[in-house]
NUFI-698225 format. One record per residue: residue in three letters; x, y, z of N, C-alpha, C in turn. Coordinates in nm, 4 decimals. Each point is the difference from the previous one (the first is absolute). Layout:
! NUFI-698225
 residu       nX       nY       nZ      caX      caY      caZ       cX       cY       cZ
    Ala        X        Y        Z        X        Y        Z        X        Y        Z
...
***
This chain:
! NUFI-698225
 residu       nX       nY       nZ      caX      caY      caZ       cX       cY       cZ
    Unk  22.9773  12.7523   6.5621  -0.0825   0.0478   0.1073  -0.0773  -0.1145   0.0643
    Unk  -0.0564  -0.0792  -0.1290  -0.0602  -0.1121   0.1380   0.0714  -0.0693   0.0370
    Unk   0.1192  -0.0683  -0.0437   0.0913  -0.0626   0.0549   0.0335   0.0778   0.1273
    Unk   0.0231   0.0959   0.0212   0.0064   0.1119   0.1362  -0.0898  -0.0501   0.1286
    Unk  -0.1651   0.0004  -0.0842  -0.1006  -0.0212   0.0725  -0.0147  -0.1185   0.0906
    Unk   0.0473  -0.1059  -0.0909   0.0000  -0.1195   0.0299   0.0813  -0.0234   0.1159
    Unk   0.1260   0.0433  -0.0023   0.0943  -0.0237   0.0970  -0.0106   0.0652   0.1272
    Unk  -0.1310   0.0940   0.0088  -0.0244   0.1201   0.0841  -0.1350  -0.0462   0.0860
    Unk  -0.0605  -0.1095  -0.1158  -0.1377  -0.0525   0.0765   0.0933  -0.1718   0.0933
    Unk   0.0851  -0.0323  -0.0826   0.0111  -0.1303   0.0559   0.0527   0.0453   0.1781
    Unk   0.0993   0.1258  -0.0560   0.0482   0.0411   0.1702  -0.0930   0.0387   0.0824
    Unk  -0.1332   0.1110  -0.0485  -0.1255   0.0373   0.0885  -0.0814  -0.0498   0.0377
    Unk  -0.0214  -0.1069  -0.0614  -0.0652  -0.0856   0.0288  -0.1775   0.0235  -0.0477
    Unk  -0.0777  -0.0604   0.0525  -0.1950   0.0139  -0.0510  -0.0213   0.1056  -0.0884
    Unk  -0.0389   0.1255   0.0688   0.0221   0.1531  -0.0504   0.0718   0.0049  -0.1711
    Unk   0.1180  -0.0198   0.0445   0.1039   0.0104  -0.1692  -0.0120  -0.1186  -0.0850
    Unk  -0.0466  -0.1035   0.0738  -0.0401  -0.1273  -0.0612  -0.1334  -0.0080  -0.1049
    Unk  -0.0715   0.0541   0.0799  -0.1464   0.0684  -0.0752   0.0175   0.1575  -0.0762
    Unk   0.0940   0.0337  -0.0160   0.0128   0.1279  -0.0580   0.0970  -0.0297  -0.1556
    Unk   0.0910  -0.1176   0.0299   0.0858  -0.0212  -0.0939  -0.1017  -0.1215  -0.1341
    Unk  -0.0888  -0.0664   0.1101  -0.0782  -0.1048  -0.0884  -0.1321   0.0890  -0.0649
    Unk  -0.0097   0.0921   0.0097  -0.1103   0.0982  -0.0678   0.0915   0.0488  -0.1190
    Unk   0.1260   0.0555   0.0143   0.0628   0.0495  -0.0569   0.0610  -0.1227  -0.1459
    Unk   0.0079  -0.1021   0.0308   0.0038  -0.1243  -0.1281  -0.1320  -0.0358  -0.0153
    Unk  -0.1285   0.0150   0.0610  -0.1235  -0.0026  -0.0570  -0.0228   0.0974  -0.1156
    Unk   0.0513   0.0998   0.0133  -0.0610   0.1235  -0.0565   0.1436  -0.0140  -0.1317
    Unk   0.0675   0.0481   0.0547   0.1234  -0.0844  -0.1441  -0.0917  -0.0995  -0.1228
    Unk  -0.0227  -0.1118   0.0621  -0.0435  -0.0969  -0.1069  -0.1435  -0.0152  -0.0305
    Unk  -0.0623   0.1279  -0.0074  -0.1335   0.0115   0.0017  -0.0243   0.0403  -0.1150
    Unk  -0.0995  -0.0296  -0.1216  -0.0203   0.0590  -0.1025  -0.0440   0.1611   0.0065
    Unk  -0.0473   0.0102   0.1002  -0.0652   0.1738   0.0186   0.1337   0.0993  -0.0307
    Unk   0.0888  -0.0563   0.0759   0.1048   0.0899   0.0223   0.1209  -0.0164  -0.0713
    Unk  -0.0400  -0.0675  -0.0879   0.1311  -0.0999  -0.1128  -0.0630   0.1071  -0.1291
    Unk  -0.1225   0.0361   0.0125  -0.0215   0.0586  -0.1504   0.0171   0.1630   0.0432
    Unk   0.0504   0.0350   0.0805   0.0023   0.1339   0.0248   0.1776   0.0021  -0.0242
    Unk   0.0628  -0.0720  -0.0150   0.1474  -0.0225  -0.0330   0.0339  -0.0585  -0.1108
    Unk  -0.0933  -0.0358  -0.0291   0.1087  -0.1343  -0.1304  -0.0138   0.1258  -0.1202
    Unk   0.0740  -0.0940  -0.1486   0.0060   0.0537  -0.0754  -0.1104   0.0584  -0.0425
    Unk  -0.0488   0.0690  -0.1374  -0.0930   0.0041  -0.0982  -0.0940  -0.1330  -0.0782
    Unk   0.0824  -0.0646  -0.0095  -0.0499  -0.1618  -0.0797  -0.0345  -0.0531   0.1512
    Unk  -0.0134   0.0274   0.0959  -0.0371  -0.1166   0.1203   0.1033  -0.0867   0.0294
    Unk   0.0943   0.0077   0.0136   0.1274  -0.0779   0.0428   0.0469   0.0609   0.0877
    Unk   0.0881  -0.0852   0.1009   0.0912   0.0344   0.0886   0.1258   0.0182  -0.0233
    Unk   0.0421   0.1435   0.0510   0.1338   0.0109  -0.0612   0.0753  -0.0636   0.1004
    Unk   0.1107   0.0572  -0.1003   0.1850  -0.0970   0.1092   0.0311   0.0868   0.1292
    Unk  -0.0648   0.1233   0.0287   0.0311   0.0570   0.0998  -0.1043  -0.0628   0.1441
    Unk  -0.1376  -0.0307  -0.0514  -0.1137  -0.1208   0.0607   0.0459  -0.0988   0.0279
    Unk   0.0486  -0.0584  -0.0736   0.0513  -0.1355   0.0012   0.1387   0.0005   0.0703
    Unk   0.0938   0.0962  -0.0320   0.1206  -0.0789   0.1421  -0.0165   0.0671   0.1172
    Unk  -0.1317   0.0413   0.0397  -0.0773   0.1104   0.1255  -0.0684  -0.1695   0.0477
    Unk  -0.0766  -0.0501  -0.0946  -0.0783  -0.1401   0.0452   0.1393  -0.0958   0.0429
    Unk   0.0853  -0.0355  -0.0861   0.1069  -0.1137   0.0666   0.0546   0.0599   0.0890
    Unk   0.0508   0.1132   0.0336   0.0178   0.0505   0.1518  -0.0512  -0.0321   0.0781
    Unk  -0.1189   0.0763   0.0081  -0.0847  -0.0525   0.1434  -0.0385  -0.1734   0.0089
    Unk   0.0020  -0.0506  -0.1252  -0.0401  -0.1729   0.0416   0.0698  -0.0576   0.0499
    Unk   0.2020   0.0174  -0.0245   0.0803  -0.0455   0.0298   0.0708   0.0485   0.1386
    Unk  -0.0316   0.1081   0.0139   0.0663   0.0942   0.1165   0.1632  -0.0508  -0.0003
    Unk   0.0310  -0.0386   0.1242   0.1567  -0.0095   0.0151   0.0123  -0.1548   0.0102
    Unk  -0.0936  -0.0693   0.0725   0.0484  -0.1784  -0.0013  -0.1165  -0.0436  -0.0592
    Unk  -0.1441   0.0192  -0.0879  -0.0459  -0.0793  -0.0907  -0.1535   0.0401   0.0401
    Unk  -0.0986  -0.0634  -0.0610  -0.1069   0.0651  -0.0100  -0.1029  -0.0932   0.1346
    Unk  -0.1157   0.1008   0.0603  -0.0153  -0.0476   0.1183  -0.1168  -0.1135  -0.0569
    Unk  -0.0593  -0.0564   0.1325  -0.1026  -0.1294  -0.0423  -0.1354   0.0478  -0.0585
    Unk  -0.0234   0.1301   0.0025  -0.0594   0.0574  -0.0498  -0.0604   0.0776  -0.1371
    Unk   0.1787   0.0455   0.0182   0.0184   0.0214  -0.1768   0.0301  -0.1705  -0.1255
    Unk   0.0010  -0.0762   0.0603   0.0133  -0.0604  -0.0193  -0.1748  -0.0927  -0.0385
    Unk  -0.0427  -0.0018   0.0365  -0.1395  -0.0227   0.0091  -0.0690   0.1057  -0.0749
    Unk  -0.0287   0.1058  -0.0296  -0.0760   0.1253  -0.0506   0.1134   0.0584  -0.0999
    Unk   0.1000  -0.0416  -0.0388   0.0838   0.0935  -0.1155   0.0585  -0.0998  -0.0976
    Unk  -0.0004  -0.1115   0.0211   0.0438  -0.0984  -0.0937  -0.0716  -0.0785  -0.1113
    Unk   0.0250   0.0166  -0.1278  -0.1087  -0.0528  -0.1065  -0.0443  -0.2421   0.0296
    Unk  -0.1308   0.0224  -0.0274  -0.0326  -0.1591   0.0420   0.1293  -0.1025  -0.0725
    Unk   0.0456   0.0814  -0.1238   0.0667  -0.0976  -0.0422   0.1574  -0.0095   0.0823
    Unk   0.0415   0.1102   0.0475   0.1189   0.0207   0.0699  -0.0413  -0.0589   0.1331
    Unk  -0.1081  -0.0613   0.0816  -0.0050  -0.0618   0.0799   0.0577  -0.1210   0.0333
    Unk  -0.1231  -0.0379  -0.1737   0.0108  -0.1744   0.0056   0.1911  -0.0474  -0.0137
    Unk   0.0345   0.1130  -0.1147   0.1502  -0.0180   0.0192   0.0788  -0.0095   0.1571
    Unk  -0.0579   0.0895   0.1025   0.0626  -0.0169   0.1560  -0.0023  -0.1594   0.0038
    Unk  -0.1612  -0.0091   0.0180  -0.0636  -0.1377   0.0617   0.0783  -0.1183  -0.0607
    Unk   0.0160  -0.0173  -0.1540   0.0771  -0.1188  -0.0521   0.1273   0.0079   0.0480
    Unk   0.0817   0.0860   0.0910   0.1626  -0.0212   0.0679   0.0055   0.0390   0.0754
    Unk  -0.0328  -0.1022   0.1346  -0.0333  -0.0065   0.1373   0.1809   0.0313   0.0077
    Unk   0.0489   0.0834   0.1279   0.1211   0.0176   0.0454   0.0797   0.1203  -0.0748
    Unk  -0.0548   0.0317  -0.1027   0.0494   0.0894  -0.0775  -0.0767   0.1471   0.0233
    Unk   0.0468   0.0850  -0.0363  -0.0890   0.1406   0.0397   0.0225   0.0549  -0.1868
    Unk  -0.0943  -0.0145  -0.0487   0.0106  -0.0057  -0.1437  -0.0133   0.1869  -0.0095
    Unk  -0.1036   0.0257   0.0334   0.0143   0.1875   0.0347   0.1522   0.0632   0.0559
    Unk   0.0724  -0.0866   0.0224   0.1593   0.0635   0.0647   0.1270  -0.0897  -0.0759
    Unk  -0.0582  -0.0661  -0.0755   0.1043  -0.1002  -0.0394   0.1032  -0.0967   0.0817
    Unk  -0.0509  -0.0334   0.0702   0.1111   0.0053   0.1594  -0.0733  -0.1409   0.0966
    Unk   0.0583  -0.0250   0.0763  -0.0610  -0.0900   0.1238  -0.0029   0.0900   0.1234
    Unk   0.0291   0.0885   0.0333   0.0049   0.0741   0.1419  -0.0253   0.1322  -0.0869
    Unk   0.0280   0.1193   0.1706  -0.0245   0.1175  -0.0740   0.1276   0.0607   0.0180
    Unk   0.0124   0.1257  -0.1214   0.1125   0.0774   0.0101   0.0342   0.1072   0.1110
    Unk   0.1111   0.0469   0.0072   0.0275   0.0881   0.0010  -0.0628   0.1401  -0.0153
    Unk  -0.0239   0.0753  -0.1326  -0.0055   0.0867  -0.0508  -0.0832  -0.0512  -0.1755
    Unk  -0.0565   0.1210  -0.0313  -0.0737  -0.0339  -0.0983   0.0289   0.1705  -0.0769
    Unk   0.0545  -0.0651  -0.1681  -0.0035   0.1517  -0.0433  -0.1018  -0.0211  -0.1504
    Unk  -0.1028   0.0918  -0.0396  -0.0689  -0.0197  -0.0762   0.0800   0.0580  -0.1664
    Unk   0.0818  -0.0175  -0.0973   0.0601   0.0343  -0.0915  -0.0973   0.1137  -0.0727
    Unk   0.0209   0.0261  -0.1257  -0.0483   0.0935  -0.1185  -0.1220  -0.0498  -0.0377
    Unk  -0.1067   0.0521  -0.0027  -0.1084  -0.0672  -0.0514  -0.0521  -0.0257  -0.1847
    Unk   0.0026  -0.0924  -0.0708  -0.0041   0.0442  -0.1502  -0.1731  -0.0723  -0.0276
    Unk  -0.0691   0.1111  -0.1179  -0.1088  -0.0488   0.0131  -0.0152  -0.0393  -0.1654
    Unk  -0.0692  -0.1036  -0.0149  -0.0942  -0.0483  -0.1888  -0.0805   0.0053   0.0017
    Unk  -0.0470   0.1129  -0.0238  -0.1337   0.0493  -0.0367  -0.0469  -0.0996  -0.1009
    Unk   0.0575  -0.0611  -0.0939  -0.0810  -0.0816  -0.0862  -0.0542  -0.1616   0.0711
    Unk   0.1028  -0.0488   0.0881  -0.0047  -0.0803   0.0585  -0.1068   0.0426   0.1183
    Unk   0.0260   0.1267   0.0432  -0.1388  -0.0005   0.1440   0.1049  -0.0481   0.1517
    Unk   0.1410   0.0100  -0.0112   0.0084  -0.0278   0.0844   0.1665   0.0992   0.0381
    Unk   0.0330   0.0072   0.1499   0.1394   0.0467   0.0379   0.0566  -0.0709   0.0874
    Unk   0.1543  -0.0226   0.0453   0.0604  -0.0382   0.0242   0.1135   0.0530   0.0721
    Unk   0.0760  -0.0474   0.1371   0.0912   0.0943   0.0476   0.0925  -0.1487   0.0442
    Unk   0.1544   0.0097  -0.0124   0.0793  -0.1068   0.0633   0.0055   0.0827   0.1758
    Unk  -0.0614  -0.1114   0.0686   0.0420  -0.0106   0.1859   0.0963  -0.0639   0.0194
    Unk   0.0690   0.0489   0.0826   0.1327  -0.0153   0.0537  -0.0232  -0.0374   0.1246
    Unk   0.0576  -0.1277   0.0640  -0.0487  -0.0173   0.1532   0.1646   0.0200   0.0297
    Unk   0.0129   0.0199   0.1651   0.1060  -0.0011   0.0139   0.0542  -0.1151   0.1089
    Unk   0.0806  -0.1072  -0.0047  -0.0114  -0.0750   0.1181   0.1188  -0.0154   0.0912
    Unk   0.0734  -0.0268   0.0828   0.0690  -0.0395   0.1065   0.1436  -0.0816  -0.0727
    Unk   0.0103  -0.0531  -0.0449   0.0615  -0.0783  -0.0694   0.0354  -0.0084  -0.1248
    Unk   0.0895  -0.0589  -0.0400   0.0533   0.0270  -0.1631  -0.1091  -0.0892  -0.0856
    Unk  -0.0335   0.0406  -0.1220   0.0489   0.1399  -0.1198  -0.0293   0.1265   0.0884
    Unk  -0.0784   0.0377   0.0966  -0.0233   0.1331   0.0948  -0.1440   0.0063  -0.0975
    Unk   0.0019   0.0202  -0.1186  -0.1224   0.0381  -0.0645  -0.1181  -0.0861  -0.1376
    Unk  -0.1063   0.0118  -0.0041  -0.0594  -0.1043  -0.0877  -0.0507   0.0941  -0.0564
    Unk  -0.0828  -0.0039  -0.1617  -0.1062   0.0461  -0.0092  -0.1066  -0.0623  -0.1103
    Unk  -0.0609   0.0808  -0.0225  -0.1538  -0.1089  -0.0841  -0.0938   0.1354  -0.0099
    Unk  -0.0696  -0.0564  -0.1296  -0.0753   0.1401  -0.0627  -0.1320  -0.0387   0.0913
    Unk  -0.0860   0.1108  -0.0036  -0.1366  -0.0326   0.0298  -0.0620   0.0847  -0.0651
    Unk  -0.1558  -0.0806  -0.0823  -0.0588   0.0732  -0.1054  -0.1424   0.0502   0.0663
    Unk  -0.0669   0.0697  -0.0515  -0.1058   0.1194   0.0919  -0.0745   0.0381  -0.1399
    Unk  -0.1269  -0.0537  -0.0442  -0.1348  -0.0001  -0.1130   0.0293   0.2230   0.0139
    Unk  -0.0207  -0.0006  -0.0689  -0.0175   0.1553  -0.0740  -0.1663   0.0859   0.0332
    Unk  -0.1018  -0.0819  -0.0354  -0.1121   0.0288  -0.0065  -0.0404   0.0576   0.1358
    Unk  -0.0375   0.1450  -0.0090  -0.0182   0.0864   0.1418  -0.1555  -0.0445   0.0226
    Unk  -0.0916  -0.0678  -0.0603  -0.1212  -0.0104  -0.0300   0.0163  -0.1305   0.1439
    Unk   0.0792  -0.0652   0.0586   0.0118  -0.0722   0.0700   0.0868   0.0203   0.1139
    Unk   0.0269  -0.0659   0.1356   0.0711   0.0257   0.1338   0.0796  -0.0550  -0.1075
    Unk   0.1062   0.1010   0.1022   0.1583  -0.0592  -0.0776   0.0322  -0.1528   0.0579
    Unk   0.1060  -0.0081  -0.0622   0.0390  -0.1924   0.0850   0.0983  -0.0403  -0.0798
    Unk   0.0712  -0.0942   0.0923   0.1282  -0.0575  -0.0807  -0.0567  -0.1095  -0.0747
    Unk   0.0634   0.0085  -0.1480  -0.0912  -0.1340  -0.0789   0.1286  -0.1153   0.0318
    Unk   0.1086   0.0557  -0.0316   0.0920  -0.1001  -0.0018   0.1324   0.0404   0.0849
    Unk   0.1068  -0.1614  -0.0389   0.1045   0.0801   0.0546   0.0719  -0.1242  -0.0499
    Unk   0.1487   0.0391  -0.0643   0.0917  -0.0732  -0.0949   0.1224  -0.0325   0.1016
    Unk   0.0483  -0.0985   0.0915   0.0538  -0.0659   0.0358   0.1516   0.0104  -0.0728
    Unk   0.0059   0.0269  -0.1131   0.1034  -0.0175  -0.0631   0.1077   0.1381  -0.0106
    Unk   0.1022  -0.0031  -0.0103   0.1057   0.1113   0.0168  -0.0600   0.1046  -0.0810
    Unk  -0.0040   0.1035   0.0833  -0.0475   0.1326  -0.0645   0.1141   0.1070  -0.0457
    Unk  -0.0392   0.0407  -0.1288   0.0950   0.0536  -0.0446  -0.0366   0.1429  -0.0737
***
């Protein structure tokens, strides 16, 4: 659904623009994260591939989400590889973006889904996990993201 939104504000422009950015405010808000999450205060896997949806939409996450949804340490990782888009695994943007199965460790505190970008050219497809902190007690946010063949 917000992936819907998103694609509905970028075409409407101001109006859906401000209607879709309330709508990922309120998503990653603790108020409204504890009226959903589990019992123990965690975010489930149905939260969590609802959050990599809307961050990723169809070609990658905006300058925004990018700024307000990404953990400090998943920054400094951007900042140390200038040319690289470390949040997409990639140098340009895709195609298409599909968010996989979400699996969560509760002991660990954290979940995980393999993204699939889709691009123009052969292999046609890449993908790479991205990990998302558990604790509903906080805005959600991508902590990480594994570069390496997802499997």
């Amino acid at each position: 659904m917000l992936r819907s939104l998103r694609r509905s504000a970028a075409l409407a422009g101001g109006c859906a623009a401000a209607l879709g950015l309330g709508l990922v405010l309120t998503a990653g808000s603790p108020a409204s994260a504890a009226e959903r999450t589990d019992p123990n205060g965690r975010y489930t896997a149905e939260e969590i591939h609802h959050f990599l949806e809307g961050f990723y939409g169809d070609h990658g996450p905006t300058a925004w989400e990018r700024k307000h949804l990404v953990s400090k340490q998943l920054k400094e990782k951007a900042a140390e590889n200038p040319g690289f888009d470390v949040l997409l695994c990639a140098q340009n943007e895709p195609l298409d973006i599909e968010v996989g199965e979400v699996t969560t460790a509760q002991s660990a505190r954290v979940g995980w889904a393999t993204i699939t970008t889709t691009w123009g050219g052969e292999p046609g497809t890449a993908s790479f996990t991205a990990y998302v902190d558990l604790d509903a007690s906080k805005p959600m946010k991508l902590l990480d993201v594994d570069c390496g063949v997802a499997g």
